[in-house]
Structures are given as structure tokens and as C-alpha cells.
MIRO-113256 format. One record per residue (C-alpha): residue in one letter; y negated, z negated, x negated; residue number from 1. Coordinates in steps of 0.2 Angstrom, whole numbers. Layout:
BEGIN
@rest->a; c2->Y; c3->Z; c1->X; nr->NUM $
...
This chain:
BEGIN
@rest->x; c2->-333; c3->-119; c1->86; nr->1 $
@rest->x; c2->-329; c3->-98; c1->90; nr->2 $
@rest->x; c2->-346; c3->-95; c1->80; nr->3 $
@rest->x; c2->-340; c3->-104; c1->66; nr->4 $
@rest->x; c2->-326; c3->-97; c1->68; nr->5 $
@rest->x; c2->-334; c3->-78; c1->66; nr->6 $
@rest->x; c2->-346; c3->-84; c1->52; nr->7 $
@rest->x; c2->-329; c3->-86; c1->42; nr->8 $
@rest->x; c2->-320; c3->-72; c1->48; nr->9 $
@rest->x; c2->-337; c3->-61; c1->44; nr->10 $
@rest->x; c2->-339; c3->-72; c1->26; nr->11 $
@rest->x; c2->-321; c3->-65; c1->22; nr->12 $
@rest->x; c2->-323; c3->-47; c1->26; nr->13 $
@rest->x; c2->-340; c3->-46; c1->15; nr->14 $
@rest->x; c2->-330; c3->-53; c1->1; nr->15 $
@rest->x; c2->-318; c3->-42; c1->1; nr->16 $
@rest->x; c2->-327; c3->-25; c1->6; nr->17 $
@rest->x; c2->-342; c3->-28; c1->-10; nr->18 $
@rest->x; c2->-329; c3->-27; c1->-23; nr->19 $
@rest->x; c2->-321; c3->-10; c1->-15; nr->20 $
@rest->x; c2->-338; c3->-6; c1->-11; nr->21 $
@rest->x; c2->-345; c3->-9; c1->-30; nr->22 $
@rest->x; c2->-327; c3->3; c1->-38; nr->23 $
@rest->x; c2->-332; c3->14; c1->-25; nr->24 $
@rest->x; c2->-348; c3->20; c1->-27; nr->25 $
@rest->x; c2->-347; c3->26; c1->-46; nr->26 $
@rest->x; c2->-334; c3->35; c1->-40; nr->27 $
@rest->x; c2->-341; c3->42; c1->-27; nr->28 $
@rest->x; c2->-357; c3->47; c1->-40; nr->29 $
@rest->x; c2->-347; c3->54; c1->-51; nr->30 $
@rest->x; c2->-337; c3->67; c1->-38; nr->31 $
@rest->x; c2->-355; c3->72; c1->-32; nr->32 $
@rest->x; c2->-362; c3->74; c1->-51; nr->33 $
@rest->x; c2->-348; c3->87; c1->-52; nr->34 $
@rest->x; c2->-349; c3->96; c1->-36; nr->35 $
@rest->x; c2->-368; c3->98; c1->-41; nr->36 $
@rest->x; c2->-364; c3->106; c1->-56; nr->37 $
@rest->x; c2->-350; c3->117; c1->-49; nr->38 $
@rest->x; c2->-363; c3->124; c1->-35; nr->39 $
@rest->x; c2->-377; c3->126; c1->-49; nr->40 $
@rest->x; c2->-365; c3->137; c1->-59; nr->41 $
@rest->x; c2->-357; c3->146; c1->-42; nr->42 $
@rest->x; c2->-377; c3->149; c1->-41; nr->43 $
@rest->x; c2->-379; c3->154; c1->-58; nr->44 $
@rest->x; c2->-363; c3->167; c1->-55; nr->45 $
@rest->x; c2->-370; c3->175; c1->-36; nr->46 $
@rest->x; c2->-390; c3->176; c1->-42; nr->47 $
@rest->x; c2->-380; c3->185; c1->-60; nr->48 $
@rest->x; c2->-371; c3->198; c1->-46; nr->49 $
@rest->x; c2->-386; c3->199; c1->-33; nr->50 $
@rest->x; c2->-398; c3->202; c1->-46; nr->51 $
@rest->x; c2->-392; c3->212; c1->-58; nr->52 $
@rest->x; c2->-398; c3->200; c1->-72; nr->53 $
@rest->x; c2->-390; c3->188; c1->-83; nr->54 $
@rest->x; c2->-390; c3->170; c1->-77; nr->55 $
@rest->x; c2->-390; c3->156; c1->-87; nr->56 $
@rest->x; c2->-384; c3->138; c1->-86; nr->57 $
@rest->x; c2->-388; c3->130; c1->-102; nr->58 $
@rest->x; c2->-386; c3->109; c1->-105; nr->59 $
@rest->x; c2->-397; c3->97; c1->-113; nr->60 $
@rest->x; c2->-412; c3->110; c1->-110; nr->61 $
@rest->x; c2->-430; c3->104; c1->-116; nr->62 $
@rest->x; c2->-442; c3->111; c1->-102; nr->63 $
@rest->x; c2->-461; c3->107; c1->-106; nr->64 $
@rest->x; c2->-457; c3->90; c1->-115; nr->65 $
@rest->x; c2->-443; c3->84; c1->-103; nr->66 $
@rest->x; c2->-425; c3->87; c1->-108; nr->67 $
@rest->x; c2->-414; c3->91; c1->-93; nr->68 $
@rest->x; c2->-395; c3->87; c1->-91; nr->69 $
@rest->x; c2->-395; c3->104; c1->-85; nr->70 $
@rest->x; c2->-407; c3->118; c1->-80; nr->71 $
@rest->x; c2->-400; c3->136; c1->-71; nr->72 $
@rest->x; c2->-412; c3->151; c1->-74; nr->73 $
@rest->x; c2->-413; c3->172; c1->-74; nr->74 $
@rest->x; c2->-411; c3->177; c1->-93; nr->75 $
@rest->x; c2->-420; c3->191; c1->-93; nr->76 $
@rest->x; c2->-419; c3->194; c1->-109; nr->77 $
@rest->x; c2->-401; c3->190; c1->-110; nr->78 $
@rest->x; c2->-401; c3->178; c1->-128; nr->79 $
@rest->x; c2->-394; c3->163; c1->-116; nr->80 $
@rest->x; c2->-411; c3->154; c1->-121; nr->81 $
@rest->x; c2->-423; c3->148; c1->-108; nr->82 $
@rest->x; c2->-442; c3->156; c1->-113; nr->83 $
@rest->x; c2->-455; c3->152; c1->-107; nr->84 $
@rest->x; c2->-460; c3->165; c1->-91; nr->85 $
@rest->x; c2->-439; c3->164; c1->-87; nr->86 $
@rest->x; c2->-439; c3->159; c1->-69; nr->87 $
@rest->x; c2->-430; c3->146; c1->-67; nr->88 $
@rest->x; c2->-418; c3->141; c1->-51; nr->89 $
@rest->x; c2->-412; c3->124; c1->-55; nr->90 $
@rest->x; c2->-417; c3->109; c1->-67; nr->91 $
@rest->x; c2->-407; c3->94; c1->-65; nr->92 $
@rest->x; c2->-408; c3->75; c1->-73; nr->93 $
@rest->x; c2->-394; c3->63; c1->-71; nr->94 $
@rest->x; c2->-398; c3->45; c1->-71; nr->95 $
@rest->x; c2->-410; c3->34; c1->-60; nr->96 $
@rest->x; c2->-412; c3->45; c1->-47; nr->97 $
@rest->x; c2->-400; c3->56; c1->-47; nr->98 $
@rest->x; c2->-382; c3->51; c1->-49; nr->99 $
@rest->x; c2->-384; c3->35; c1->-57; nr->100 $
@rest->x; c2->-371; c3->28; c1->-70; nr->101 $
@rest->x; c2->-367; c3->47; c1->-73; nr->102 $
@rest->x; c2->-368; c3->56; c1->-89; nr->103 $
@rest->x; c2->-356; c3->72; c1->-100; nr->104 $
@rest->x; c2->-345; c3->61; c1->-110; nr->105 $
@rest->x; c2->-347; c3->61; c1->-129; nr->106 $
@rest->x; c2->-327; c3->58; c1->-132; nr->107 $
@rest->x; c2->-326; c3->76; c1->-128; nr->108 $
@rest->x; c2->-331; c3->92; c1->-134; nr->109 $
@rest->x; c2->-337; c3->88; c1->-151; nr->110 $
@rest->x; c2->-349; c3->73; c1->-145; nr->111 $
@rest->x; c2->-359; c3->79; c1->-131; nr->112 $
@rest->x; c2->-345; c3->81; c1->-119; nr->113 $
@rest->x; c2->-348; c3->100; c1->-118; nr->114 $
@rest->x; c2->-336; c3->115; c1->-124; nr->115 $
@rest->x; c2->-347; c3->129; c1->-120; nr->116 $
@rest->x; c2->-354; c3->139; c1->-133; nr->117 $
@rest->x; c2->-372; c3->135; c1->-142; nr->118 $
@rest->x; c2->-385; c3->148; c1->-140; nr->119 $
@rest->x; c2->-396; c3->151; c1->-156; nr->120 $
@rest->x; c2->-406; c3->136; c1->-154; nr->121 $
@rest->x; c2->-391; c3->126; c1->-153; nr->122 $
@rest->x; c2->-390; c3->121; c1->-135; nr->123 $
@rest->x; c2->-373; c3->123; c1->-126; nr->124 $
@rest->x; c2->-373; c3->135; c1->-113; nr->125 $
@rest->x; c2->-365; c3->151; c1->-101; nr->126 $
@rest->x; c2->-373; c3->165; c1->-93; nr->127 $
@rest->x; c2->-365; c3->176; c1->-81; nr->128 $
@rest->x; c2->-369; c3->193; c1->-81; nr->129 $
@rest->x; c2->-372; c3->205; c1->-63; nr->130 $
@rest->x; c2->-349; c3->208; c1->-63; nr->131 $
@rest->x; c2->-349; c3->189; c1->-62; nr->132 $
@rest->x; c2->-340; c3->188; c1->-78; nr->133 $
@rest->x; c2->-347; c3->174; c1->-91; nr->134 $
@rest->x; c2->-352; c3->177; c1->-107; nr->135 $
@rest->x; c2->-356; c3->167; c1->-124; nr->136 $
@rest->x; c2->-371; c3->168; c1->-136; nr->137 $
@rest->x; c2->-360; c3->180; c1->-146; nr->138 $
@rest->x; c2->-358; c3->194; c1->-132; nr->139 $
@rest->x; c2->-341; c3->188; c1->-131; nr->140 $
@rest->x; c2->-331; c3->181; c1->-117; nr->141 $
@rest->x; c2->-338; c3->165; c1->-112; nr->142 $
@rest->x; c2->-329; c3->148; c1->-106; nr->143 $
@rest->x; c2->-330; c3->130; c1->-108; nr->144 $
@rest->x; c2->-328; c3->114; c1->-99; nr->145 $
@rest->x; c2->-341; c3->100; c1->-96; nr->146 $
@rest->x; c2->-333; c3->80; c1->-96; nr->147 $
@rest->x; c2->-344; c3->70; c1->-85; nr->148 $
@rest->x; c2->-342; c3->51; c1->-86; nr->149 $
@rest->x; c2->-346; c3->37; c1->-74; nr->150 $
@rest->x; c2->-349; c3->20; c1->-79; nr->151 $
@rest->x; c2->-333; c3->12; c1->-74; nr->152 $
@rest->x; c2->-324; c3->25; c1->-88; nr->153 $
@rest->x; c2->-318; c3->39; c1->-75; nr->154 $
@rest->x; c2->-320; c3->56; c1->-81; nr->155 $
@rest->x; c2->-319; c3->72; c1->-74; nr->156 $
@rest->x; c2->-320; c3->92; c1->-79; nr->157 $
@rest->x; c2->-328; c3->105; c1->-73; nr->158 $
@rest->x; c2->-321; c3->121; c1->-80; nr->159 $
@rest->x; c2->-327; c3->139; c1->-81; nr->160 $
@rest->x; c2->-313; c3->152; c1->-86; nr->161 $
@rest->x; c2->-315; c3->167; c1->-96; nr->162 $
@rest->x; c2->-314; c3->177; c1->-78; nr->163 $
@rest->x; c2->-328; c3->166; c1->-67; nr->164 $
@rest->x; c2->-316; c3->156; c1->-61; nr->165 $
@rest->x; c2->-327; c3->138; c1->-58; nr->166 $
@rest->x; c2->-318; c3->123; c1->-56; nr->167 $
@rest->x; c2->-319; c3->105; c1->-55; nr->168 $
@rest->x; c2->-303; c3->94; c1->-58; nr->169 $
């Protein structure tokens, strides 16, 4: 009779921890998705400042036939457009593999979920240069925000400020 009586008891705590475990987890993707991000571009802003070169972060980056999410490399020739030779630090690909059900959300910042600046070629992206400040394609002051998404609708932001200031809220 007590093992039956376990069996149930256990039955009931599994049905109520996979639901909370099920809401959970996206969560839980989505916070690591943007503390991803916020370390490549801290990373993007102390190589910029250790280096003495620009250092780009640029979103939705083709790299031999694969687009990336993101991808963080040395500008070295400071046009905030990754050519080919520019060494690059990070490349990262949301979806299957890394941070599932995660993607920038297309309900914010003019359909692709991004605010930042494009370069030439049309690709949204920052670059710090070695005083750690951010600047855009123009030359100019550079800032913007990227919405991530999970699949259950949550959205968060990850915000770079005109003075380096990087974010995620």
C-alpha cells in the first residue's frame, strides 16, 4: 500500500513540475541568448581598447556562405564591414544548437529586431573604437538596441548607449 502510495505522490509532483518546467526553459534561453550577446559586445568594447583597432559587432553577417546571428571581429580597416582576412573573435548562430526557440524580433526595429545602424552593405552593426566609445557607419556616435524573442512571446533588449554603456533589460 506505501508504494502505491508514493507512485501517486511522485505521479502528482511530475505533473506539476513539467508544465513549470516547459515555461521555464524558454525563459531561461532567452536570458542566456542576451547575456551572450551582452559579453560579445563587452568583448567587442575591451579587444577595441586593448588593441587599438576598431571592433566590430555586426548582425545577420554572411561568413563563407553561412549567415550568422551575429559575428564580433577586428575592423582593421574600420568601414564596420567584415572582409575577408579581418580576424574574427566571435560567430554565433541562434536556433537548434545554440539557444533554441530564440531569435531578434521582427516587431522592433524596422523588421529585424535591430536599431543599430547599417553599414554599407546594409548589415546592422556597431563598432567600438580603442576610447571604448561606439561608433556608426557614418563616423558618428553609434547606439542601438537588439529585441530578442523567445518562443513563448517574451522579449527582451539589449541596449548599447552613445557612451559604451551595454545593457540588457
Amino acid at each position: 500500500m506505501e508504494i502505491v502510495f508514493v507512485v501517486l505522490l511522485l505521479g502528482a509532483m511530475v505533473a506539476i513540475a513539467i508544465p513549470a518546467f516547459s515555461n521555464w526553459l524558454p525563459a531561461y534561453h532567452l536570458k542566456a541568448a542576451c547575456q551572450d550577446l551582452f559579453g560579445s559586445l563587452q568583448l567587442a568594447k575591451a579587444t577595441a581598447m586593448g588593441k587599438g583597432v576598431n571592433c566590430t559587432v555586426s548582425f545577420n553577417q554572411p561568413v563563407n556562405d553561412q549567415t550568422f546571428d551575429y559575428v564580433v571581429f577586428l575592423d582593421t580597416d574600420g568601414d564596420l564591414e567584415y572582409d575577408l582576412g579581418e580576424t574574427i573573435l566571435v560567430k554565433r548562430s541562434w536556433g537548434k544548437d545554440n539557444f533554441p526557440g530564440i531569435w531578434f524580433d521582427p516587431s522592433h526595429g524596422g523588421g529585424d529586431g535591430l536599431t543599430f545602424s547599417n553599414n554599407d552593405k546594409g548589415i546592422p552593426a556597431i563598432s567600438f573604437q580603442a576610447s571604448g566609445i561606439p561608433i556608426s557607419n557614418s563616423g558618428g556616435l553609434g547606439m542601438g538596441t537588439a529585441y530578442v524573442t523567445n518562443s513563448k512571446g517574451m522579449v527582451a533588449k539589449v541596449v548599447v548607449s552613445c557612451s559604451g554603456n551595454i545593457r540588457v533589460e
